[in-house]
BALO-265495 format. One line per 4 residues: number of its first residue (from 1); their letters; for each residue x, y, z of N, C-alpha, C. Coordinates in pm, 1 decimal. Atoms other than C-alpha are relative to their C-alpha. Last residue first. Layout:
N
NUM> A> X,Y,Z,X,Y,Z,X,Y,Z; ...
REM end
This chain:
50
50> XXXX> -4.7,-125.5,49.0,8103.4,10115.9,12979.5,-130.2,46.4,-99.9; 43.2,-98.2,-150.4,7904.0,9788.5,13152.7,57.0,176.7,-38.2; 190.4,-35.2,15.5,7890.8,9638.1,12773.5,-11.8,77.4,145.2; 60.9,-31.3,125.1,8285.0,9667.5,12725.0,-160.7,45.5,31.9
46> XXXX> -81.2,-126.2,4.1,8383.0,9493.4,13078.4,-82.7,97.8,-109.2; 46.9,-34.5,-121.9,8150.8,9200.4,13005.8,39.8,170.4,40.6; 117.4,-64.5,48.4,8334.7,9172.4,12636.6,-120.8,86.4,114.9; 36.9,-63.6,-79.7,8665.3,9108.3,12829.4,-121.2,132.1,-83.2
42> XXXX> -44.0,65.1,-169.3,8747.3,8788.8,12704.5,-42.1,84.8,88.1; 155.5,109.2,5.5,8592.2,8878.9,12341.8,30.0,-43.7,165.7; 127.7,-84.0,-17.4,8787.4,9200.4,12326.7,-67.6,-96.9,29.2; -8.0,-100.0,-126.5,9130.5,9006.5,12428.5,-126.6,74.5,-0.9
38> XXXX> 21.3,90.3,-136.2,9077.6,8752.0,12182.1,-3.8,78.8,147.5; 156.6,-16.0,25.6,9027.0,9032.1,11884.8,4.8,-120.0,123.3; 84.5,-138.7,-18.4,9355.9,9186.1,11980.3,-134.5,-67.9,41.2; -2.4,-1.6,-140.4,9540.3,8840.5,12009.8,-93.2,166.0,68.5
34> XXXX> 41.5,96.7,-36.2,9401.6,8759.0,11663.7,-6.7,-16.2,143.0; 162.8,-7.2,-96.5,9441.7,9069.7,11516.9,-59.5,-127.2,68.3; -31.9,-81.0,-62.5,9811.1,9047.3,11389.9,-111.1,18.5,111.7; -72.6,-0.5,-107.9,9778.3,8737.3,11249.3,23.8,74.6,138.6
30> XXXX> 57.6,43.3,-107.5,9526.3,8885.2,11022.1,24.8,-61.9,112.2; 106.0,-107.3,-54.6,9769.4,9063.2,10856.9,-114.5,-38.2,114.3; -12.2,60.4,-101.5,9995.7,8766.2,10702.6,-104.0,70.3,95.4; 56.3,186.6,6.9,9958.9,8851.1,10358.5,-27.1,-53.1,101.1
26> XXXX> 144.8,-3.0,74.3,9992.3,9216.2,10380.4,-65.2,-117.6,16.9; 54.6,-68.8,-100.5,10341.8,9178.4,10617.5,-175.0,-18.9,-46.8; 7.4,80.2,-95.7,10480.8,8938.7,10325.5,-108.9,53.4,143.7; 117.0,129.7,38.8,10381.2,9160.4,10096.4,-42.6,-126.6,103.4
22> XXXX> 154.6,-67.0,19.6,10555.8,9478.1,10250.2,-66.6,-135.7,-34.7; 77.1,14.0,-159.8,10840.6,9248.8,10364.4,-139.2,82.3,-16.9; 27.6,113.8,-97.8,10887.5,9159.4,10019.9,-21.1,-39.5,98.1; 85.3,29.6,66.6,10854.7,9550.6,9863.8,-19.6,-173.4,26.6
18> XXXX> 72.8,48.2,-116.8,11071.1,9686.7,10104.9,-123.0,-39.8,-125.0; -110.5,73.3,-147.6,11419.5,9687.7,9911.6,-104.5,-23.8,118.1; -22.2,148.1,8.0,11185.9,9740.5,9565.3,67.2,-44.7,117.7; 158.6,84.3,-63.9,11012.3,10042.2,9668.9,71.0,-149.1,-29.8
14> XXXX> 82.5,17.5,102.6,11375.2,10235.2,9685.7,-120.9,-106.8,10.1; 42.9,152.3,-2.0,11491.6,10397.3,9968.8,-91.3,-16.9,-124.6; -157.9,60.2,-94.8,11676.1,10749.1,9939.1,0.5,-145.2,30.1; -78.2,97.7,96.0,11430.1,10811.0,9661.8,117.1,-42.9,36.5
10> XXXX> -152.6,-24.8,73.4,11323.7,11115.7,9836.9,108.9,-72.4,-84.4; -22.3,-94.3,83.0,10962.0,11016.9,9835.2,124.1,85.3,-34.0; 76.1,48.4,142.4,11051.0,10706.1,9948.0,-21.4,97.5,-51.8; -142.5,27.5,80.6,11236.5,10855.4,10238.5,-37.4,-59.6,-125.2
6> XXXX> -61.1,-21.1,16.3,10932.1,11047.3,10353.4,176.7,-59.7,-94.1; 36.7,-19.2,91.4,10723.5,10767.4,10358.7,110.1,95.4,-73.3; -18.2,145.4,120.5,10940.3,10556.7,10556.4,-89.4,105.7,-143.0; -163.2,-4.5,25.8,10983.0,10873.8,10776.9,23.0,-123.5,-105.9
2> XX> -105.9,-141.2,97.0,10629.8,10926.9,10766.7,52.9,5.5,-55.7; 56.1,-0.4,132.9,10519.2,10559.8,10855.8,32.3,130.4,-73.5
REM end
């Protein structure tokens, strides 16, 4: 995320060449947490003994 930021602020990448996988990525988001949040609920037991 730096180096992406970084190059945006140098204008070496412009916001429009990631501006459809940015949305796309935004849109889809909760995808991401689905195998996260199945994995806390499987090993909720675990969790409450820490």
């Amino acid at each position: 995320m730096v180096i992406l930021l970084a190059l945006l602020s140098k204008g070496i990448i412009k916001l429009e060449m990631i501006d459809d996988i940015a949305k796309f990525l935004l849109d889809h988001l909760a995808i991401f947490f689905i195998q996260p949040g199945i994995s806390l609920v499987n090993n909720l037991d675990l969790l409450k003994e820490e």
